[in-house]
C-alpha positions, 0 to 999 in steps of 0.5 A, spaced: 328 768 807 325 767 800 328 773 798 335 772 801 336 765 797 333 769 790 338 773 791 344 770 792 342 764 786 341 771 781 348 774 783 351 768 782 348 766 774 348 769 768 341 767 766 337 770 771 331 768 768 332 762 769 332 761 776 327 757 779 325 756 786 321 751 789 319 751 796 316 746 800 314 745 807 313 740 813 312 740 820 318 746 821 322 744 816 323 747 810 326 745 803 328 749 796 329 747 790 333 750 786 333 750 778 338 754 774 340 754 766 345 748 764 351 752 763 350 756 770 350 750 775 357 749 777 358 757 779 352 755 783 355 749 785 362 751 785 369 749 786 368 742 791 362 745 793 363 751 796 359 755 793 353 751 795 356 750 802 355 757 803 349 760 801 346 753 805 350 755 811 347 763 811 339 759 810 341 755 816 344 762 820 337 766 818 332 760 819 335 758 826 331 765 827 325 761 826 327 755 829 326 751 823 330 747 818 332 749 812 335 744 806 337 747 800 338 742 794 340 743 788 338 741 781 339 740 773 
């Protein structure tokens, strides 16, 4: 799942390098934090945040597998 999230955030930037993702953990649930260059947030974001909507939805999709919670934030 980690994989999965990298990859859709590195496909949608310019600056890959500086994509950061912080995972926590708790109890069966599981939050990312994602961190991406100034200029590259709104891609990420999209138009009324659809782009986000997304890439949260497909986590949802992948960790109802594993029967846990996942969030996805984004963040400066």
């Amino acid at each position: 799942m980690d994989k999965l999230l990298e990859f859709l955030v590195k496909a949608l930037v310019e600056d890959e390098k500086a994509v950061a993702i912080e995972k926590e953990e708790d109890d069966g649930q599981i939050t990312y934090r994602v961190k991406v260059a100034d200029g590259d947030l709104g891609k990420v974001i999209g138009k009324n945040g659809k782009t986000a909507t997304s890439i949260r939805n497909i986590m949802k999709s992948v960790s109802a597998k594993l029967h846990k919670k996942v969030f996805v934030k984004f963040e400066d």
